[in-house]
C-alpha positions as CSV (number, residue, x, y, z in Angstrom):
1,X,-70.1,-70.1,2.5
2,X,-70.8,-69.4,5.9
3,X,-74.0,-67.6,6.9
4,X,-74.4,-64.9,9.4
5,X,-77.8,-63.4,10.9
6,X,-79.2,-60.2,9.7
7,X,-78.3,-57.3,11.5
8,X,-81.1,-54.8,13.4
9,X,-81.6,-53.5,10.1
10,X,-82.8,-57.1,8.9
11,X,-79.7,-57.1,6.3
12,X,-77.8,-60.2,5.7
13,X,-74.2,-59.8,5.5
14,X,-72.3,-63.0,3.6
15,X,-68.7,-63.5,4.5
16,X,-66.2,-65.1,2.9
17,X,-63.8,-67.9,4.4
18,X,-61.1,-66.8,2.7
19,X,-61.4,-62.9,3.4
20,X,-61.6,-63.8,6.9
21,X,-58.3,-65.5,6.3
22,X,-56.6,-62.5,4.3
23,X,-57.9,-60.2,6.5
24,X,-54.5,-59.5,8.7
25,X,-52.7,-59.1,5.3
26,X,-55.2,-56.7,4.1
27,X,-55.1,-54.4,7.0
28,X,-51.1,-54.2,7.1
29,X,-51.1,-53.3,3.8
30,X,-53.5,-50.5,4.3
31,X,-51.7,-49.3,7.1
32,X,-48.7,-49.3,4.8
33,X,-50.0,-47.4,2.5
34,X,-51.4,-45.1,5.1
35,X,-47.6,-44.5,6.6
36,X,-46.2,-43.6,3.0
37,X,-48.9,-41.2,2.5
38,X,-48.0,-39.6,6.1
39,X,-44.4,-39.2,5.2
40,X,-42.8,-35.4,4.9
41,X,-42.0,-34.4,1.4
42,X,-39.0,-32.0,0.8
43,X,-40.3,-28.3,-0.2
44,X,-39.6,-27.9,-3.7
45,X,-36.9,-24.9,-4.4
46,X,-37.9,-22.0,-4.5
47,X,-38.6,-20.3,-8.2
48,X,-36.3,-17.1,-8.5
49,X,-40.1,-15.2,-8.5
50,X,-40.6,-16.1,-5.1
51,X,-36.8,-15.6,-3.5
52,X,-37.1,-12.9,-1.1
53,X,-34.7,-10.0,-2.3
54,X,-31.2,-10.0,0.4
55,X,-30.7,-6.6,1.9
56,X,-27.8,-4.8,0.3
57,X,-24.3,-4.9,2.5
58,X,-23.9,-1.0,3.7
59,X,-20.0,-1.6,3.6
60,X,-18.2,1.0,2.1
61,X,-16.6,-0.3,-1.0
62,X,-12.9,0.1,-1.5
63,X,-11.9,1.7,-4.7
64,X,-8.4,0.7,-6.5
65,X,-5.2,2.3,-4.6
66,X,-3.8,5.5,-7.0
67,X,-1.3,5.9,-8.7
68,X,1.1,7.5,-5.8
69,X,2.1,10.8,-6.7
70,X,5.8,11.9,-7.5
71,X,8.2,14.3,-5.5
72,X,7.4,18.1,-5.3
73,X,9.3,19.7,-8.0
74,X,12.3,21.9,-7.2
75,X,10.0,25.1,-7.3
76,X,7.2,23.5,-4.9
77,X,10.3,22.9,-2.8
78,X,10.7,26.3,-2.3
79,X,8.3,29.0,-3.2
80,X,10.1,31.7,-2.8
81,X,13.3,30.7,-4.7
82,X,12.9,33.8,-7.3
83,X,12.7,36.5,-4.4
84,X,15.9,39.2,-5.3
85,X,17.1,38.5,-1.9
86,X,17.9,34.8,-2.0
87,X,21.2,33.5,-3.4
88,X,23.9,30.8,-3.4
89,X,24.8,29.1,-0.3
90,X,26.9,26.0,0.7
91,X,27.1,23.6,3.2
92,X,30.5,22.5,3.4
93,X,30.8,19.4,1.8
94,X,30.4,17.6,-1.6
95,X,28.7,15.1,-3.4
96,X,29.2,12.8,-5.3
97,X,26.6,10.4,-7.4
98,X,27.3,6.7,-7.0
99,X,26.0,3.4,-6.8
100,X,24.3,2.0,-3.6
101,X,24.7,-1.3,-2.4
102,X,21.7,-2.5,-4.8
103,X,23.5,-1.0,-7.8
104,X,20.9,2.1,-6.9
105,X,22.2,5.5,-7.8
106,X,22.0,7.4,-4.9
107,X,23.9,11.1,-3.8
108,X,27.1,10.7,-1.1
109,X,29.1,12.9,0.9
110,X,32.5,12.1,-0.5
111,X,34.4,15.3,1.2
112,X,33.9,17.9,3.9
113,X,35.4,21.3,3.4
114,X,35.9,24.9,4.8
115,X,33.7,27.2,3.1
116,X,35.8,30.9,3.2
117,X,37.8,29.6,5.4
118,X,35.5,28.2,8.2
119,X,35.1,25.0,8.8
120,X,32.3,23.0,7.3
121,X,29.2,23.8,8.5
122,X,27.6,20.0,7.7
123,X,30.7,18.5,10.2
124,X,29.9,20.7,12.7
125,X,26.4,20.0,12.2
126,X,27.5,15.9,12.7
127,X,27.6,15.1,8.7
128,X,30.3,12.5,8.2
129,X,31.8,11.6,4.9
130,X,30.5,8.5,2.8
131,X,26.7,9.7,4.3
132,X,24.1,9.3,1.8
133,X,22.2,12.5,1.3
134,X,18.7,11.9,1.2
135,X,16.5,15.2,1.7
136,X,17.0,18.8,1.9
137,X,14.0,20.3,3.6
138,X,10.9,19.5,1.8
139,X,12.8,18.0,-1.2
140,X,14.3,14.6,-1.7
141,X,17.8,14.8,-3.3
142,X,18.0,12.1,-6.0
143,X,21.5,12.9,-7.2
144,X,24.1,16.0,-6.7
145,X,22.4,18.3,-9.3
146,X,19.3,18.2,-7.4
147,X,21.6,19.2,-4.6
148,X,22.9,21.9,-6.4
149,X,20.1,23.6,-8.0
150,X,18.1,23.8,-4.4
151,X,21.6,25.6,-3.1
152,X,21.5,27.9,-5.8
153,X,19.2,30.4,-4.3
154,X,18.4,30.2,-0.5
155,X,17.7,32.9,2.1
156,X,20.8,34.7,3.5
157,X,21.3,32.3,7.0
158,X,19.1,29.7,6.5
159,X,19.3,26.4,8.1
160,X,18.9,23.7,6.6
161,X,16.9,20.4,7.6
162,X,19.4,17.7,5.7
163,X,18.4,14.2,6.0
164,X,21.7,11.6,5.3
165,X,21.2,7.9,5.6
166,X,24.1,6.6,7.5
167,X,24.1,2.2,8.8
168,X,20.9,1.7,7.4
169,X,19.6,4.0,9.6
170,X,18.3,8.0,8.6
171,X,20.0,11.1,10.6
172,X,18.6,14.3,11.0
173,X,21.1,17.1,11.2
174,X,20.9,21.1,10.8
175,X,23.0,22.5,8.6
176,X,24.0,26.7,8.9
177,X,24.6,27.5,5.5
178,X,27.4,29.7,4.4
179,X,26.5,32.1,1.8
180,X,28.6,32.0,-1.5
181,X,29.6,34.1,-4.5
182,X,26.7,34.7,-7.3
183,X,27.0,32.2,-9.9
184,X,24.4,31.3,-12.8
185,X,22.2,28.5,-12.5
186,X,23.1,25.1,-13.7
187,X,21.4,24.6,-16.9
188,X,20.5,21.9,-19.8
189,X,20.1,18.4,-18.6
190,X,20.9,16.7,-15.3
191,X,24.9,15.7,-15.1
192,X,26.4,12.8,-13.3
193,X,29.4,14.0,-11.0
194,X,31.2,10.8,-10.3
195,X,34.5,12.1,-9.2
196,X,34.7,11.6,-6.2
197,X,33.1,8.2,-5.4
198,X,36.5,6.0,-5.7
199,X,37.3,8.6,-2.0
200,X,34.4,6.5,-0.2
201,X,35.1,2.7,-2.2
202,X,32.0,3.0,-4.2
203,X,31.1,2.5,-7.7
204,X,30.1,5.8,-9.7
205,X,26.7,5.7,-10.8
206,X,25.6,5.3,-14.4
């Protein structure tokens, strides 16, 4: 044992040999331990109690597209189809309903003719056989009864907007229509008049 003197306090203090020696080894393992206490913990997550609530997105929200509606019917076509001064008019030409290119069944111009002995209004008007017809004013014209039964009581001199697809491309053409003699309406269920298709090398429609 090695003995040092007391201190101003008149205590002895005593001294190991062998703490002296340990002494470095004690002091880097306390700073060790000190380091490890001083190192940054991650935060622990946060419980859904203390998430702070997300403001709500104030984007408007897109509802499902509808259903798109169907083509006006032959009386929203024309309003005033019942008034006592309208009645049957031509244009000229006829139709008949055939097959498109996509096996489609579609309404063509398969002839032009005089009308009371004048000649066709729709040539004049630049209408050109083999045309597909595609509206009639407000209406679209499916097939050559839907042609027929918007022709069936017009205004005395109208002219008609008519709409022909002709190349792939649509043509716009004005039509003077010709009023014709009374006849009754075409009744019962839509007919098919293929007749005339074989005139412009197409298929007749099914």
């Amino acid at each position: 044992m090695v003995s040092r003197s007391a201190g101003k306090n008149g205590h002895h203090g005593h001294v190991d040999a062998n703490t002296g020696k340990h002494f470095p080894l004690l002091a880097l393992a306390l700073l060790v331990v000190a380091t490890g206490c001083g190192r940054l913990r991650a935060p622990p997550p946060e419980s859904p109690r203390d998430a702070v609530p997300q403001p709500r997105s104030s984007a408007p929200r897109f509802e499902a597209p509808r259903p798109q509606a169907k083509g006006p019917a032959a009386s929203e076509c024309d309003p005033r189809a019942g008034d006592p001064d309208r009645g049957r008019v031509g244009m000229g030409l006829l139709a008949g309903d055939c097959e498109d290119e996509r096996g489609r069944n579609r309404a063509y111009v398969t002839r032009l003719v005089t009308v009371q002995g004048v000649p066709s209004p729709a040539e004049r008007a630049g209408v050109r056989v083999g045309d597909r017809l595609v509206s009639l004013d407000a209406c679209g014209i499916p097939s050559t009864h839907d042609l027929a039964r918007q022709l069936w009581s017009a205004p005395p001199g109208w002219v008609a907007r008519l709409v022909v697809e002709r190349g792939g491309r649509e043509v716009e053409a004005f039509v003077s229509t010709i009023k014709l003699p009374d006849k009754a309406a075409p009744s019962g269920p839509a007919h098919l008049s293929t007749a005339g298709c074989p005139a412009i090398g197409r298929p007749p429609a099914r």
